[in-house]
N, CA, C, O and CB atoms as a CASP TS submission, in Angstrom:
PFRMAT TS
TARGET T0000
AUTHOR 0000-0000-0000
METHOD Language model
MODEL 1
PARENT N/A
ATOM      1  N   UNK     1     147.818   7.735 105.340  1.00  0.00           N
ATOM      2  CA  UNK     1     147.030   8.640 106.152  1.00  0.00           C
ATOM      3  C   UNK     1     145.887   9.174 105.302  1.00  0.00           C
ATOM      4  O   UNK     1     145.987   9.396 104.095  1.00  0.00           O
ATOM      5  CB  UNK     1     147.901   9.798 106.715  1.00  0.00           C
ATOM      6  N   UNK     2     144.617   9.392 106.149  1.00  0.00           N
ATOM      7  CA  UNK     2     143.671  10.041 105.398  1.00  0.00           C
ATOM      8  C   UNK     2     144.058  11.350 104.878  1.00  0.00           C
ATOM      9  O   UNK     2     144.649  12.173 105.578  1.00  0.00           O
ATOM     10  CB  UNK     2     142.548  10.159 106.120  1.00  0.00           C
ATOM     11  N   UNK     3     143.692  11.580 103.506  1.00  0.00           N
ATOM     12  CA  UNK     3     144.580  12.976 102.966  1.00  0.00           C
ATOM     13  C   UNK     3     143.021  14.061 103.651  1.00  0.00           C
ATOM     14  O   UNK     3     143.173  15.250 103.930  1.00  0.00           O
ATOM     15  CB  UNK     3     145.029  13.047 100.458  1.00  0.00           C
ATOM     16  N   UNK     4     141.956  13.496 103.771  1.00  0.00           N
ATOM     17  CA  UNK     4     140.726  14.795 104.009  1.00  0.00           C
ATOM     18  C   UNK     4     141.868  14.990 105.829  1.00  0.00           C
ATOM     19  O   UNK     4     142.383  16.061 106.149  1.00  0.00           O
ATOM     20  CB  UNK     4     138.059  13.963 104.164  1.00  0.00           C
ATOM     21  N   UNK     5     141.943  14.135 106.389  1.00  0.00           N
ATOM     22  CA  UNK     5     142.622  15.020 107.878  1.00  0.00           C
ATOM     23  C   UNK     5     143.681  15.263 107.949  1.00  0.00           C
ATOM     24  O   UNK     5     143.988  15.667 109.071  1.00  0.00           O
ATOM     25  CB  UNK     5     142.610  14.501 109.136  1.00  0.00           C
ATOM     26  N   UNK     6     144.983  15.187 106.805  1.00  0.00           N
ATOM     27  CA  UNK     6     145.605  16.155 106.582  1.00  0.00           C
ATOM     28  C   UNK     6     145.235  17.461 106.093  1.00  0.00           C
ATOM     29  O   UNK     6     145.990  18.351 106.485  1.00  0.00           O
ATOM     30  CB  UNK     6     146.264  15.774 106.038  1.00  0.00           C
ATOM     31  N   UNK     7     144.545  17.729 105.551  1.00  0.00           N
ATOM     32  CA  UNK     7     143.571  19.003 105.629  1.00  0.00           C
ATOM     33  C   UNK     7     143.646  20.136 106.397  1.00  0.00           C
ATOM     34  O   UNK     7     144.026  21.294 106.221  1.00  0.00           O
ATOM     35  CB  UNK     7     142.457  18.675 105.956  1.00  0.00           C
ATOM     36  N   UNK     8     142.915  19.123 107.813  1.00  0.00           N
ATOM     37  CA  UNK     8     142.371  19.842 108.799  1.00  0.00           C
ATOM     38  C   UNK     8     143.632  20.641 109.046  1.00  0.00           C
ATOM     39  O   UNK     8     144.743  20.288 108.649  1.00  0.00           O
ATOM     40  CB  UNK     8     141.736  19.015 110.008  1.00  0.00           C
ATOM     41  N   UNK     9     143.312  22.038 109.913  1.00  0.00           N
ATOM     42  CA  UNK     9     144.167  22.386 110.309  1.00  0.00           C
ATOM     43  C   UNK     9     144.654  22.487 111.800  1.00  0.00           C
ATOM     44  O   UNK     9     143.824  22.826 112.644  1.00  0.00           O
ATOM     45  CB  UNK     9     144.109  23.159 109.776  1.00  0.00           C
ATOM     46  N   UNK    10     145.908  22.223 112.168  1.00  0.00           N
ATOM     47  CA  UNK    10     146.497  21.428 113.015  1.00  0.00           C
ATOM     48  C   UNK    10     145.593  21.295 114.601  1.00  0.00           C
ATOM     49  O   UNK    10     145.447  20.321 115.340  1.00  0.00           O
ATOM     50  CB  UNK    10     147.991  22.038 113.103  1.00  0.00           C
ATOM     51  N   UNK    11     145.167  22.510 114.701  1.00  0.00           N
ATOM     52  CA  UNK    11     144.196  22.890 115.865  1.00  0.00           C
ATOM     53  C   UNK    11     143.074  21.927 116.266  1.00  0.00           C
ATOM     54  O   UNK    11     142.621  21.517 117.334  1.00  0.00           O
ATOM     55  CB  UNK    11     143.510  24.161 115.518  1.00  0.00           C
ATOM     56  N   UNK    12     142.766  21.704 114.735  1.00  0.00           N
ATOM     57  CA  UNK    12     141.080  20.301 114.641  1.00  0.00           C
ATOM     58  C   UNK    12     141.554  19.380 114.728  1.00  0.00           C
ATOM     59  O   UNK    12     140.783  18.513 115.140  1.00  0.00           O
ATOM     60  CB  UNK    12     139.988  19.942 113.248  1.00  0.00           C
ATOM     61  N   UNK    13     143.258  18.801 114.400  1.00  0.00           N
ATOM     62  CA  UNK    13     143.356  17.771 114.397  1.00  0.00           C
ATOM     63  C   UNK    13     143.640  17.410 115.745  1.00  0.00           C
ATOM     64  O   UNK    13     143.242  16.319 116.151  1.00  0.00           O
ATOM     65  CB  UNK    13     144.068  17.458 113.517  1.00  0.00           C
ATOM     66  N   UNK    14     144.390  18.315 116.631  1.00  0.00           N
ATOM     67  CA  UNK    14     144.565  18.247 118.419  1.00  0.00           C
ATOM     68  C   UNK    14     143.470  17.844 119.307  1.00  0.00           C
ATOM     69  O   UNK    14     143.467  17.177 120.341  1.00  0.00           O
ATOM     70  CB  UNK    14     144.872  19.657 119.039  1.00  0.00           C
ATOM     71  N   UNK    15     142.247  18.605 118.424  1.00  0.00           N
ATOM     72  CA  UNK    15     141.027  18.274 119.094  1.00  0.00           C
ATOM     73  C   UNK    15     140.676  16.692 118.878  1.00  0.00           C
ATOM     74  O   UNK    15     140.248  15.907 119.724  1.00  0.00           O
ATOM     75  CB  UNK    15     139.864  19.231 118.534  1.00  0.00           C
ATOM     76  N   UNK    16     141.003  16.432 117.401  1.00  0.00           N
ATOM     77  CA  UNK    16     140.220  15.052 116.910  1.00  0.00           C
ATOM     78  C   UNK    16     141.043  13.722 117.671  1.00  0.00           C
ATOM     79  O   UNK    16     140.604  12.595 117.901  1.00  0.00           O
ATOM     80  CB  UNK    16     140.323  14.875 114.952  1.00  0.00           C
ATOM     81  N   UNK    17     142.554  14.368 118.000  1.00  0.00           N
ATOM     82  CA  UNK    17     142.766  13.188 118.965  1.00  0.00           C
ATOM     83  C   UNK    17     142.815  12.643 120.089  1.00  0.00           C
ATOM     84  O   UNK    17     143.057  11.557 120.616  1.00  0.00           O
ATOM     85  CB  UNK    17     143.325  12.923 118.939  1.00  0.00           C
ATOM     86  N   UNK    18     142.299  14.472 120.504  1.00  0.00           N
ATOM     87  CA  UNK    18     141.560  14.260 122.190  1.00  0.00           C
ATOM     88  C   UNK    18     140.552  13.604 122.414  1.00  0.00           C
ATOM     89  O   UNK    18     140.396  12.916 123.423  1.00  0.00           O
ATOM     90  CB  UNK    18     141.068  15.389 122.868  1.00  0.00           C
ATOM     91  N   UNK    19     139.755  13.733 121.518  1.00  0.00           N
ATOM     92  CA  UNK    19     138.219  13.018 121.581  1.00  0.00           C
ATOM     93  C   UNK    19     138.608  11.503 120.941  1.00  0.00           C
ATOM     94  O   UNK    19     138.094  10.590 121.586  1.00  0.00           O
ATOM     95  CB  UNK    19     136.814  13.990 120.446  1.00  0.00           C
ATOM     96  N   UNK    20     139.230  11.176 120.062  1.00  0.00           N
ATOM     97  CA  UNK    20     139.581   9.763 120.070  1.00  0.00           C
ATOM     98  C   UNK    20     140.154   9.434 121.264  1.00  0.00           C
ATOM     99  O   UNK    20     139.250   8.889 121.897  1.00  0.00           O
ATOM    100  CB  UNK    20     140.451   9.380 119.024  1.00  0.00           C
ATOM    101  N   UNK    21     141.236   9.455 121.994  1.00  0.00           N
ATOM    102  CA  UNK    21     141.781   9.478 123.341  1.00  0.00           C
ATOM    103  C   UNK    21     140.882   9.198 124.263  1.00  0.00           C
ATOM    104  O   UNK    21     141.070   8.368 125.152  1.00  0.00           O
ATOM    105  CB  UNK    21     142.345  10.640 123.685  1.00  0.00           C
ATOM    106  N   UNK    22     139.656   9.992 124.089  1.00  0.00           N
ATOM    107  CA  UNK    22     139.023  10.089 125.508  1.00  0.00           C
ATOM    108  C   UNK    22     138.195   9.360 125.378  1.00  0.00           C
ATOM    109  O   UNK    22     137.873   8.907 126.477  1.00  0.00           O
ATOM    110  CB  UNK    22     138.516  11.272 126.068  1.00  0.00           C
ATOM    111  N   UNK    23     137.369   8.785 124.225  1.00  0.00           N
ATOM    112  CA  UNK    23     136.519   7.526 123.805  1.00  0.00           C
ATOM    113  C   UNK    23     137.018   6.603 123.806  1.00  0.00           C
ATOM    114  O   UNK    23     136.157   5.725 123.863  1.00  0.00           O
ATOM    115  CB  UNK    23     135.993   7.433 122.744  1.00  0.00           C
ATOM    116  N   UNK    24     138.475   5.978 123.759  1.00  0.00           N
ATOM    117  CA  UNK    24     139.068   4.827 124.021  1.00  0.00           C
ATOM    118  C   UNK    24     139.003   4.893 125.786  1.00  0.00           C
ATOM    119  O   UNK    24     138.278   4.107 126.395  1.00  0.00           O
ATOM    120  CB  UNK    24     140.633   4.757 123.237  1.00  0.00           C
ATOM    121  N   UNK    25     139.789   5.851 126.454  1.00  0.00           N
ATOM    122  CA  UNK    25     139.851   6.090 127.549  1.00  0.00           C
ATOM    123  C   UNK    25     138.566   5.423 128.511  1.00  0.00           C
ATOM    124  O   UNK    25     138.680   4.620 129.437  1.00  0.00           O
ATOM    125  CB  UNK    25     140.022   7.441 127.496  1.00  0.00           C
ATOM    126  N   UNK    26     137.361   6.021 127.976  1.00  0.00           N
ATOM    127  CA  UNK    26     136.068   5.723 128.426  1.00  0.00           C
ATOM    128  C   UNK    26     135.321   4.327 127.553  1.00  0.00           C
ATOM    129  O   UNK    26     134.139   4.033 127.381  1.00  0.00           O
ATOM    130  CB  UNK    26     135.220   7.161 128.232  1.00  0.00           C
ATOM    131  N   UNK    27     136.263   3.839 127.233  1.00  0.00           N
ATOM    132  CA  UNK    27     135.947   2.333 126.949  1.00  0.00           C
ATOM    133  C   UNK    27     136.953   1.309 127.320  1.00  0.00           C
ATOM    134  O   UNK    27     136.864   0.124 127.000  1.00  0.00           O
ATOM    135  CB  UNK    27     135.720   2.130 125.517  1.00  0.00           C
ATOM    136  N   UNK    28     138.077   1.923 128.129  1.00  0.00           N
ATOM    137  CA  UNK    28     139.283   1.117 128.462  1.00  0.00           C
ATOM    138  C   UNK    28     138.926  -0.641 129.012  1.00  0.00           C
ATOM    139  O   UNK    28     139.619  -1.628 128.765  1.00  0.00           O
ATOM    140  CB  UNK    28     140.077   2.066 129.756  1.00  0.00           C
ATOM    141  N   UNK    29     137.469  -0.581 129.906  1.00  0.00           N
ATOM    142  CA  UNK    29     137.479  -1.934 130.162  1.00  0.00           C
ATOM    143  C   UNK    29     137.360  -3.293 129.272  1.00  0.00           C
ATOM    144  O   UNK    29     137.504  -4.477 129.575  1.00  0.00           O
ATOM    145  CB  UNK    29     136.645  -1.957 130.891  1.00  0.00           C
ATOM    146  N   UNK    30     136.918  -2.393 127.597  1.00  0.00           N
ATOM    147  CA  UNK    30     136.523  -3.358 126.430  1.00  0.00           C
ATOM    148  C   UNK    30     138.192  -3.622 125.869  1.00  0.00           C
ATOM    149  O   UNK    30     138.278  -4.608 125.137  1.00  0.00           O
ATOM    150  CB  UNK    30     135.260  -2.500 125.071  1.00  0.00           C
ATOM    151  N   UNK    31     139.404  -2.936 126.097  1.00  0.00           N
ATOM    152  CA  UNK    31     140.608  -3.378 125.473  1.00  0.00           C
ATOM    153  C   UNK    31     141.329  -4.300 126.346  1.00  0.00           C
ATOM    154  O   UNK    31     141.472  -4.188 127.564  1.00  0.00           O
ATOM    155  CB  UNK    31     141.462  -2.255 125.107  1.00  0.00           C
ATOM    156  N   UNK    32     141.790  -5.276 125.538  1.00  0.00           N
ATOM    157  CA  UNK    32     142.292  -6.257 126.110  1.00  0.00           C
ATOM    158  C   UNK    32     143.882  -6.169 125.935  1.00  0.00           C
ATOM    159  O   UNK    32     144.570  -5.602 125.086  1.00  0.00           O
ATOM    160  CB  UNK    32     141.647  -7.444 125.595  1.00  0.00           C
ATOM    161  N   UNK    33     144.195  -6.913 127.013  1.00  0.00           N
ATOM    162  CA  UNK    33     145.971  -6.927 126.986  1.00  0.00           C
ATOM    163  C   UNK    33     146.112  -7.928 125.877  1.00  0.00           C
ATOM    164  O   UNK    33     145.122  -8.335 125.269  1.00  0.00           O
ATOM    165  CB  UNK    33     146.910  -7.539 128.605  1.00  0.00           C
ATOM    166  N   UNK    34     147.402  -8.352 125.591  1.00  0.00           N
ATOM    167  CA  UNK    34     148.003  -8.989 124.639  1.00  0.00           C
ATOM    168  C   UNK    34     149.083  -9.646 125.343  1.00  0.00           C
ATOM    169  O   UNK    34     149.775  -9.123 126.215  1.00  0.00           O
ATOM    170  CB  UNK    34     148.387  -8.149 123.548  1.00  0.00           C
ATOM    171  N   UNK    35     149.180 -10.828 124.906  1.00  0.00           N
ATOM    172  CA  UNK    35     150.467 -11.556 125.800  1.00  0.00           C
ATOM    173  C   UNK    35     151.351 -11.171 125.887  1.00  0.00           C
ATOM    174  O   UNK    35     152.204 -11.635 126.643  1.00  0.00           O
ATOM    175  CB  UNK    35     150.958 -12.573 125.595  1.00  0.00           C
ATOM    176  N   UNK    36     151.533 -10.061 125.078  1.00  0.00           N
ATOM    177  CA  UNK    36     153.362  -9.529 125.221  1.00  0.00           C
ATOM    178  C   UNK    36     153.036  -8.746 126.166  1.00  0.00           C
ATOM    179  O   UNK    36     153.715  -8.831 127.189  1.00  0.00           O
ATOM    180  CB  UNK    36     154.350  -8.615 123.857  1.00  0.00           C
ATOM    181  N   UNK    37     151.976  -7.807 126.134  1.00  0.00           N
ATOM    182  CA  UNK    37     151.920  -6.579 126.911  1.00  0.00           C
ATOM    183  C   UNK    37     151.855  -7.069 128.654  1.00  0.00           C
ATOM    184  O   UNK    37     152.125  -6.311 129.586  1.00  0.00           O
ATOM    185  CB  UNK    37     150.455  -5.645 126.347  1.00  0.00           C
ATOM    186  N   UNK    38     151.518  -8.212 128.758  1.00  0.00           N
ATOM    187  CA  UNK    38     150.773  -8.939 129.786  1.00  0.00           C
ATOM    188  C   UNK    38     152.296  -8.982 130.632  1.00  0.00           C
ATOM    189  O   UNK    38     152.521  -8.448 131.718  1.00  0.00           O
ATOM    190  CB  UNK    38     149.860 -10.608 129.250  1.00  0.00           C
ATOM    191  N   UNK    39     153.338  -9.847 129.722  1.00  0.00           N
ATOM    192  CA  UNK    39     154.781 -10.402 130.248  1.00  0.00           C
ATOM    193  C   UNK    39     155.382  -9.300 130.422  1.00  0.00           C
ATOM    194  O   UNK    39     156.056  -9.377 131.450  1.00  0.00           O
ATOM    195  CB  UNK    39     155.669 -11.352 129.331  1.00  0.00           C
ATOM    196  N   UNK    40     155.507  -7.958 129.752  1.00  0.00           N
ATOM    197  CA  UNK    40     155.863  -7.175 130.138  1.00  0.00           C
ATOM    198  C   UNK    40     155.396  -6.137 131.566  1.00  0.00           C
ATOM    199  O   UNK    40     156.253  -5.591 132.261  1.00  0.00           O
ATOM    200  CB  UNK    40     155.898  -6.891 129.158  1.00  0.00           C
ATOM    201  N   UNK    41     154.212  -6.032 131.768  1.00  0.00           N
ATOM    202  CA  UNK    41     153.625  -5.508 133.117  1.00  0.00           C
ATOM    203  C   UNK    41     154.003  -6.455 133.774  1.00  0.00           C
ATOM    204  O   UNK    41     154.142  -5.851 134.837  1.00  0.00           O
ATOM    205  CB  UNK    41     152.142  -5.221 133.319  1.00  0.00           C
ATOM    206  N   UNK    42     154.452  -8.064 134.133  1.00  0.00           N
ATOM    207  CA  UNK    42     154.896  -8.371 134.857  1.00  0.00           C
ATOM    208  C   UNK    42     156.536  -8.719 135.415  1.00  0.00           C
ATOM    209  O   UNK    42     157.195  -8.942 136.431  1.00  0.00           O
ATOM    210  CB  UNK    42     154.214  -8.906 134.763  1.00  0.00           C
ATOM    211  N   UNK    43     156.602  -8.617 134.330  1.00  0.00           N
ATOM    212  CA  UNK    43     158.402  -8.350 134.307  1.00  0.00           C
ATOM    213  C   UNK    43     158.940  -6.813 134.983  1.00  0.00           C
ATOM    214  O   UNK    43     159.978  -6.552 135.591  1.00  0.00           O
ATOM    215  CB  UNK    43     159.008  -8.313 132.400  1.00  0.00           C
ATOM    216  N   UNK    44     157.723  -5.901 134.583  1.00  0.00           N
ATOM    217  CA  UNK    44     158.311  -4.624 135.271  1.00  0.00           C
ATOM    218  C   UNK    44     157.818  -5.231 136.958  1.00  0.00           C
ATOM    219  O   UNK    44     158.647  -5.648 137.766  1.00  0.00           O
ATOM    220  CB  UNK    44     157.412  -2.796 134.590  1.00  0.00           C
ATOM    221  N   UNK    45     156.719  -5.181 137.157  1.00  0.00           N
ATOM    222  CA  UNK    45     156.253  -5.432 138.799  1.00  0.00           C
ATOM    223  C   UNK    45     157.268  -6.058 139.359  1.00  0.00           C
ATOM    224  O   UNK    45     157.946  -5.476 140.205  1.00  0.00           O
ATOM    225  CB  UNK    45     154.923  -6.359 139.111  1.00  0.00           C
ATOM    226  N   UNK    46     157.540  -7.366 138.971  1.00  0.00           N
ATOM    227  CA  UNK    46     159.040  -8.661 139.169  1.00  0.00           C
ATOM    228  C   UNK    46     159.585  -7.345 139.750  1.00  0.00           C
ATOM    229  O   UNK    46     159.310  -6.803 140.821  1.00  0.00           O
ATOM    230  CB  UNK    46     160.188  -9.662 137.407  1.00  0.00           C
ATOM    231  N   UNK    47     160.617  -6.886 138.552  1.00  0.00           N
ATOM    232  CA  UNK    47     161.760  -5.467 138.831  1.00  0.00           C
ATOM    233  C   UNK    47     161.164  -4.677 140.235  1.00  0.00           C
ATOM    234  O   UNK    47     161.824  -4.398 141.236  1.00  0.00           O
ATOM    235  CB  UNK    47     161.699  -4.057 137.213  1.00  0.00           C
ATOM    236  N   UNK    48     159.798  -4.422 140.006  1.00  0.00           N
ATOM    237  CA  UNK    48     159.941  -3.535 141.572  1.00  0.00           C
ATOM    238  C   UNK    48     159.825  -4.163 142.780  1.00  0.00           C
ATOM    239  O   UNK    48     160.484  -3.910 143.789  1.00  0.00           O
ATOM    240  CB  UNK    48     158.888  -2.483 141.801  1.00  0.00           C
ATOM    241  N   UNK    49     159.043  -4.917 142.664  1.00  0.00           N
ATOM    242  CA  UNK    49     159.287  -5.731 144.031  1.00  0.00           C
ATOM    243  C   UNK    49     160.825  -6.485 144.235  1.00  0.00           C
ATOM    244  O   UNK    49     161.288  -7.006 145.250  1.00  0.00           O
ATOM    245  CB  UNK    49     158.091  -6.983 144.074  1.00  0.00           C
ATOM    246  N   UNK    50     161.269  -6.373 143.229  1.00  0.00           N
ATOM    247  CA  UNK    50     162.942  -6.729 143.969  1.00  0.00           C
ATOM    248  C   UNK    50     163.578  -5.937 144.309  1.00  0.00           C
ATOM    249  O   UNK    50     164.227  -6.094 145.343  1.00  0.00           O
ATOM    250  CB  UNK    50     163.960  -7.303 143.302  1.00  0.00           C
ATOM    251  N   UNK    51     163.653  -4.768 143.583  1.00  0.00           N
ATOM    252  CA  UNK    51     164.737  -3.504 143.995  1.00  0.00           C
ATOM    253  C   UNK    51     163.506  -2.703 144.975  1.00  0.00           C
ATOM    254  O   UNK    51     164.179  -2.152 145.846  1.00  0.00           O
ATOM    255  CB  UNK    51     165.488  -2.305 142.288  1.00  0.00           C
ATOM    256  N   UNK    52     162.535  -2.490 145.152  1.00  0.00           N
ATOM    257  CA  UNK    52     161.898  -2.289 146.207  1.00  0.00           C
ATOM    258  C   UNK    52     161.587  -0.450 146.006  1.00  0.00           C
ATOM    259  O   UNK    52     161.037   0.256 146.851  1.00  0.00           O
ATOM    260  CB  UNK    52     162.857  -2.904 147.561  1.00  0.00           C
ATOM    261  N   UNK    53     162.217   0.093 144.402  1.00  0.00           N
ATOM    262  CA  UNK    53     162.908   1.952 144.631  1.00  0.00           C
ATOM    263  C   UNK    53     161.339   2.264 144.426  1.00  0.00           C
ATOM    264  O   UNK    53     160.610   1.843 143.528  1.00  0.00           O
ATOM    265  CB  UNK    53     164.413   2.967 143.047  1.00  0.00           C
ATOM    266  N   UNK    54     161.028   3.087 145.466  1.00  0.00           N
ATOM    267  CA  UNK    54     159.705   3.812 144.971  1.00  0.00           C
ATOM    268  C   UNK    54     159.480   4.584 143.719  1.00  0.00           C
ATOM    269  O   UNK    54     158.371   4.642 143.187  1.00  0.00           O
ATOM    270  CB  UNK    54     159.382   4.706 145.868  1.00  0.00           C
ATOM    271  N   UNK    55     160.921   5.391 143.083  1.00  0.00           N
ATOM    272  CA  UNK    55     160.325   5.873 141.946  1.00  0.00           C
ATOM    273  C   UNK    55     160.764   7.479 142.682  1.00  0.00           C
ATOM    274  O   UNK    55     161.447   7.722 143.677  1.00  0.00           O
ATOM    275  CB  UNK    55     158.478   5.313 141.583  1.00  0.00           C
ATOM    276  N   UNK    56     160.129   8.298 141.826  1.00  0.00           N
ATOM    277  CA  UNK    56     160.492   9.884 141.860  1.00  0.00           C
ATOM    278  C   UNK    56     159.061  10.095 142.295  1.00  0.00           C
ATOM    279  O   UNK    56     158.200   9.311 141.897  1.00  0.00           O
ATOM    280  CB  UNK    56     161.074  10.792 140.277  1.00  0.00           C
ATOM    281  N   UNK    57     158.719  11.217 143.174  1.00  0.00           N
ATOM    282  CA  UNK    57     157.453  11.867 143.174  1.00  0.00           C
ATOM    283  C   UNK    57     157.452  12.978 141.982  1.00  0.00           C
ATOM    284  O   UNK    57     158.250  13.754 141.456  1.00  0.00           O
ATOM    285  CB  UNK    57     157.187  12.516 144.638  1.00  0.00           C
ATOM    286  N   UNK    58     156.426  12.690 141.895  1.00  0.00           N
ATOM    287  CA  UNK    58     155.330  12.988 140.409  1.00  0.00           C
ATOM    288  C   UNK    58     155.259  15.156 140.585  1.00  0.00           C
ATOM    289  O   UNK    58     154.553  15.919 139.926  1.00  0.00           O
ATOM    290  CB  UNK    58     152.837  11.810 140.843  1.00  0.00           C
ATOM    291  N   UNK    59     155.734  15.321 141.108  1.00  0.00           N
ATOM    292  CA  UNK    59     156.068  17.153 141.280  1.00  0.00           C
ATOM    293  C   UNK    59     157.698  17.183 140.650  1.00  0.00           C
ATOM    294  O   UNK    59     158.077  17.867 139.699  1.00  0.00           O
ATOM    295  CB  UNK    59     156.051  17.892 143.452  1.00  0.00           C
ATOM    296  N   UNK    60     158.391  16.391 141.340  1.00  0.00           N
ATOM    297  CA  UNK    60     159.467  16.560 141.136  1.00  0.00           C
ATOM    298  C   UNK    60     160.207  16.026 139.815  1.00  0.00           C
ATOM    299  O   UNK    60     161.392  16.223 139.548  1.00  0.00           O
ATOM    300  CB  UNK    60     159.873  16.205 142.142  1.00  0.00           C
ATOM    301  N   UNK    61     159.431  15.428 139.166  1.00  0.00           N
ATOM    302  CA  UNK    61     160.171  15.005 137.783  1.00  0.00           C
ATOM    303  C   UNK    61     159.479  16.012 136.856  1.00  0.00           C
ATOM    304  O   UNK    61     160.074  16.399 135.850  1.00  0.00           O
ATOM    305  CB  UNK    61     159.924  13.262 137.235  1.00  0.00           C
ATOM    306  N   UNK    62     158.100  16.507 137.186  1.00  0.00           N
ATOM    307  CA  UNK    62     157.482  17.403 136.486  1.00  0.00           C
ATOM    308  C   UNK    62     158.472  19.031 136.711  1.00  0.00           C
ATOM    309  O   UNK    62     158.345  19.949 135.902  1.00  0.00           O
ATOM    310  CB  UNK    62     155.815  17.355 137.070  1.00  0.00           C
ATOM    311  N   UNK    63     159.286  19.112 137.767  1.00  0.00           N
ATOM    312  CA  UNK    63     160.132  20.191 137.843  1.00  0.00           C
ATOM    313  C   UNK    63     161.604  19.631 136.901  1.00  0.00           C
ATOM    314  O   UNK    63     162.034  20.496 136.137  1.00  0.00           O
ATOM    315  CB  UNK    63     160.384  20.577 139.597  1.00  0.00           C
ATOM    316  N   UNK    64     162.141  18.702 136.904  1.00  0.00           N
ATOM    317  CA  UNK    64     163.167  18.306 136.775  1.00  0.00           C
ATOM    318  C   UNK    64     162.783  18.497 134.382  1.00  0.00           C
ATOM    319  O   UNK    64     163.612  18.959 133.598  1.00  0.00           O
ATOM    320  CB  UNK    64     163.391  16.519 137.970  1.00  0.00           C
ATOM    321  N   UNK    65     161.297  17.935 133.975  1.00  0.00           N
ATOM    322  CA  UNK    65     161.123  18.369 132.667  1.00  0.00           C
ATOM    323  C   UNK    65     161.162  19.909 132.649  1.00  0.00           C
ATOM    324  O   UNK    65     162.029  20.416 131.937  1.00  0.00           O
ATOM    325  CB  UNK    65     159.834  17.814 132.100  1.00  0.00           C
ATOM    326  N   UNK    66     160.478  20.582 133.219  1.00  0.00           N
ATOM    327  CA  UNK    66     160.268  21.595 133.367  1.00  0.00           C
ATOM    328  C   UNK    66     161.545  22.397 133.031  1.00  0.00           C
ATOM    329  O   UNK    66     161.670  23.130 132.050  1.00  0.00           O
ATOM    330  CB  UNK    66     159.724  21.668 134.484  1.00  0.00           C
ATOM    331  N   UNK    67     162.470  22.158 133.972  1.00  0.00           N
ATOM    332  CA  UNK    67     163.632  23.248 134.045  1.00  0.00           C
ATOM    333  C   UNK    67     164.463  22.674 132.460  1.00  0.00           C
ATOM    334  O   UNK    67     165.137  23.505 131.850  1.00  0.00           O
ATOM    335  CB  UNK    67     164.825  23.069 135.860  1.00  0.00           C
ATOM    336  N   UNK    68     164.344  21.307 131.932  1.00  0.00           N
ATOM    337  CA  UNK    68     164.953  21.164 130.767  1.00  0.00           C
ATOM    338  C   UNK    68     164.596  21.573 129.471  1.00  0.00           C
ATOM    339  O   UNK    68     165.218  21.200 128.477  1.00  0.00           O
ATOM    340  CB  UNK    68     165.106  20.158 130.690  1.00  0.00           C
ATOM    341  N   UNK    69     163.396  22.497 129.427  1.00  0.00           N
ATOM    342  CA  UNK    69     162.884  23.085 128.519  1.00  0.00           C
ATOM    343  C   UNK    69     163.056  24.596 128.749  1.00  0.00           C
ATOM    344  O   UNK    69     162.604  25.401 127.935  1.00  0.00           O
ATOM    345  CB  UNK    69     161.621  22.624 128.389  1.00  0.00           C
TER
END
């Protein structure tokens, strides 16, 4: 690890990986999949279109972390 951004203190470094985050984020169409990553997004899809389970709505698992903290 760079020892100058161990340094920083923890606050700059939250920031420094938001803004890395969000510059990848806003370049997402230049990253490319990788064959593993590729077999795996389709191995999960496979899984849902067979078992067909929609999944949890997105409130309710955010309550379900919620109450475990």
């Amino acid at each position: 690890m760079n020892s100058h951004i161990r340094d920083l203190p923890v606050d700059q470094r939250l920031r420094l990986v938001e803004d890395l985050w969000d510059s990848i984020a806003a370049d997402q169409g230049n990253v490319e999949l990788t064959d593993a990553h590729r077999q795996e997004l389709d191995r999960r899809l496979d899984a849902y279109h067979q078992d067909q389970l929609p999944g949890a709505d997105m409130l309710e698992v955010l309550d379900r972390v919620r109450n475990r903290l």
